[in-house]
C-alpha positions in Angstrom: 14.8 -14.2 -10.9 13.6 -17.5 -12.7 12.3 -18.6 -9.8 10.0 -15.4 -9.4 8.7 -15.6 -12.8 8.2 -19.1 -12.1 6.0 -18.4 -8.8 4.4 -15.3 -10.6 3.2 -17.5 -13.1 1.6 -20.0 -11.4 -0.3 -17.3 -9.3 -1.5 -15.2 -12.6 -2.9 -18.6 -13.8 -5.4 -18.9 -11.2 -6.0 -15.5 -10.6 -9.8 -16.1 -11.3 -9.5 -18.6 -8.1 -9.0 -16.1 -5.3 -9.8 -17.5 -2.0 -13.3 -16.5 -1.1 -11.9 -16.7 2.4 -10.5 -13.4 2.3 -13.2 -11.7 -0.1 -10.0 -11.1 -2.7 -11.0 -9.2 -6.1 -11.8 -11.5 -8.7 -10.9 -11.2 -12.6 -8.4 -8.8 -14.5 -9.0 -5.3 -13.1 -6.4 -3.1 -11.8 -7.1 -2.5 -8.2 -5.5 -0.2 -5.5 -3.1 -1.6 -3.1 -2.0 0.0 0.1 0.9 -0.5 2.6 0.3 1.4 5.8 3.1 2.4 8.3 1.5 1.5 12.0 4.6 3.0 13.9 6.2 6.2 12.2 9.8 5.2 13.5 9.6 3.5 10.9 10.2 6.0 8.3 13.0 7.5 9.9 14.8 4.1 10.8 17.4 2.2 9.3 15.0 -0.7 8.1 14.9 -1.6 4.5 11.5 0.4 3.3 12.3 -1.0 -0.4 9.9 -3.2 -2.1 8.9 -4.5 -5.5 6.9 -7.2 -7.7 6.7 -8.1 -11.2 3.5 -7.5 -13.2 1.9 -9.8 -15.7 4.6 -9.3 -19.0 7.2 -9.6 -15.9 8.0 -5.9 -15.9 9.8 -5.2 -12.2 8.1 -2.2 -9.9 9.3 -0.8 -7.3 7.2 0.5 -3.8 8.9 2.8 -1.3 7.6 3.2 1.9 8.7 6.9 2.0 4.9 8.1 3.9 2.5 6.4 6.1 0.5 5.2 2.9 2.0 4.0 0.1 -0.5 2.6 -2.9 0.5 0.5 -5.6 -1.6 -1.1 -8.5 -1.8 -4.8 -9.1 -4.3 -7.1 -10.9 -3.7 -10.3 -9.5 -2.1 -12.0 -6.6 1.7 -11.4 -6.8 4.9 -11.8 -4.5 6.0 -8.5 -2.9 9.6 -8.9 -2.6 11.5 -6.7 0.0 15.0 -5.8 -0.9 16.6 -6.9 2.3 19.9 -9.5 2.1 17.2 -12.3 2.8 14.9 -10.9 0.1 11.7 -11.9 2.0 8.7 -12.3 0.1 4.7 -11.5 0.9 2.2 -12.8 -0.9 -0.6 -10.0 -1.8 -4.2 -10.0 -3.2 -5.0 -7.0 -5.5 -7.0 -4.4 -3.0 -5.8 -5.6 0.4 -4.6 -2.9 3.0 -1.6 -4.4 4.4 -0.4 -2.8 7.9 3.4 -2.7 9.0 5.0 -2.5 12.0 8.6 -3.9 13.5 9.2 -6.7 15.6 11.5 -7.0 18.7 14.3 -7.5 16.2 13.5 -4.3 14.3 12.5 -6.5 11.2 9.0 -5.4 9.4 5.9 -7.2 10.1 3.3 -7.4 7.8 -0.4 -7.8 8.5 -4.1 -7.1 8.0 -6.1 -5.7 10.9 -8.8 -8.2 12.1 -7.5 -11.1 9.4 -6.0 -13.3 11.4 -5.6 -16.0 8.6 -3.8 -13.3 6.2 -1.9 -12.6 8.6 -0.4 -15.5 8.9 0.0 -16.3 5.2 1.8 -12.5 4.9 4.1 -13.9 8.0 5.1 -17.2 6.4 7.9 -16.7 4.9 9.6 -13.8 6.9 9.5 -16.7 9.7 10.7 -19.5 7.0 13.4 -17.1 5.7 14.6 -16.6 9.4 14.6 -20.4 9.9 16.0 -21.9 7.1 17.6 -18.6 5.3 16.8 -16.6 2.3 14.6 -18.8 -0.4 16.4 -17.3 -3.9 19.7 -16.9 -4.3 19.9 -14.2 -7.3 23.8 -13.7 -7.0 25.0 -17.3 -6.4 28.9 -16.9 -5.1 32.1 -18.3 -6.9 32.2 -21.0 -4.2 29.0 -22.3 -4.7 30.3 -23.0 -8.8 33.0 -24.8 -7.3 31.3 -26.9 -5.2 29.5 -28.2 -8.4 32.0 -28.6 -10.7 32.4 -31.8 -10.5 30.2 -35.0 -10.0 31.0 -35.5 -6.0 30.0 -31.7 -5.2 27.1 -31.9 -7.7 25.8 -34.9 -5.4 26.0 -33.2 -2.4 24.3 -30.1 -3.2 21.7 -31.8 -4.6 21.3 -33.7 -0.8 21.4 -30.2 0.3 19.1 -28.8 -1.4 16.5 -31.9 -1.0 17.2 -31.9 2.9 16.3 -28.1 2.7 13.2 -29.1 0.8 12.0 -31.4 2.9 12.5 -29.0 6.1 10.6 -26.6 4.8 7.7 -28.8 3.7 8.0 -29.8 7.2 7.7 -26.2 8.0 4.7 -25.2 6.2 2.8 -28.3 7.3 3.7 -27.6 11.2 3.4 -24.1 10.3 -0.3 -24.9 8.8 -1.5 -26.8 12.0 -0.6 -24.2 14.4 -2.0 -21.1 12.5 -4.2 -20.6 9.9 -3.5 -20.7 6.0 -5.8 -21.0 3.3 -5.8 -24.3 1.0 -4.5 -21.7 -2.1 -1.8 -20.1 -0.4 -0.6 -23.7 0.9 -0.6 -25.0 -2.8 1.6 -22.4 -3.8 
C-alpha cells in the first residue's frame, strides 16, 4: 500500500506534464473515464472484473466491470489496480477510453483502439507481472519474516530483491526498444 501511495504521488506531481503524445487532459479537472468490455464473455466469466485506484488525499475506489461501460472519475494520471492474486496495475490518463478483451490465457487485456503506443504502456506490466511475478506484496507471508530475521537472510533478500531490480530494468529497456512507450511513462 506504501508503495502505491508512493507511485501515486510521484504521478499527481507532474500531473500538469501529461504527455502531449497521447493528447491527455491537462490541469486539475475531474474528467470521465471509461472501461469498455470488447467481448461480452466477459461479463459472464470467471475473470477478476474488480478494479480500483486511489485519489489525490489517497482515498481507495473501487470500478466493477458489471456492464459493457463502466465510467469512473479521475483528475490525474493514476494506477488502476486489478484485484487479481498478481494485483496487476495500468497506468491511466484522466478521459481515456480504455478497451478490454481476454487473451489466449483468459487474462484481461487492456488497450486503446488506434493507440498503439498506449497500448503498450497499459500492457507493460500485465507482461512484467507474468515475467517476473506480482510487483507489491501487500500481505508479506510468515516465511518471508523469517528469512529476515537475522543478518545472513537479511543479506540475501536484499541480493534478491536487487537481482529482481535489475531484471526488470532490463525488462522495460528491452521492452522500450521493441514497442513503443513514451519518455513519462518510462520515468515512472
Amino acid at each position: 500500500l506504501i508503495c502505491i501511495c508512493i507511485l501515486y504521488i510521484s504521478c499527481t506531481e507532474n500531473q500538469k506534464s501529461y504527455n502531449s503524445e497521447i493528447d491527455a487532459p491537462s490541469g486539475n479537472r475531474e474528467v470521465m473515464t471509461s472501461l469498455i468490455l470488447e467481448d461480452t464473455a466477459i461479463l459472464h466469466s470467471d475473470v477478476i472484473k474488480t478494479f480500483g485506484y486511489f485519489d489525490s488525499v489517497y482515498f481507495g475506489h473501487p470500478v466493477f466491470l458489471n456492464k459493457l461501460q463502466t465510467n469512473f472519475i479521475i483528475n490525474a494520471p493514476t494506477f488502476l489496480g486489478q484485484a487479481n492474486e498478481d494485483q496487476t496495475f495500468y497506468f491511466i490518463y484522466p478521459g481515456e477510453k480504455i478497451n478490454i478483451k481476454r487473451d489466449k490465457d483468459g487474462s484481461l487485456i487492456l488497450f486503446i483502439k488506434d493507440n498503439e503506443l498506449r497500448s503498450d504502456e497499459l500492457n507493460f506490466f500485465r507482461l512484467l507481472i507474468k515475467k517476473y511475478g506480482s510487483i507489491y506484496n501487500f500481505a508479506p507471508t510468515h516465511s518471508y519474516h523469517k528469512q529476515i530475521s537475522n543478518l545472513e537472510g537479511l543479506h540475501k533478500s536484499e541480493k534478491q530483491i536487487n537481482t529482481i531490480f535489475t531484471e526488470r530494468l532490463h525488462f522495460l529497456d528491452s521492452f522500450a526498444n521493441e514497442k513503443l512507450l513514451s519518455k513519462n511513462f518510462i520515468e515512472i
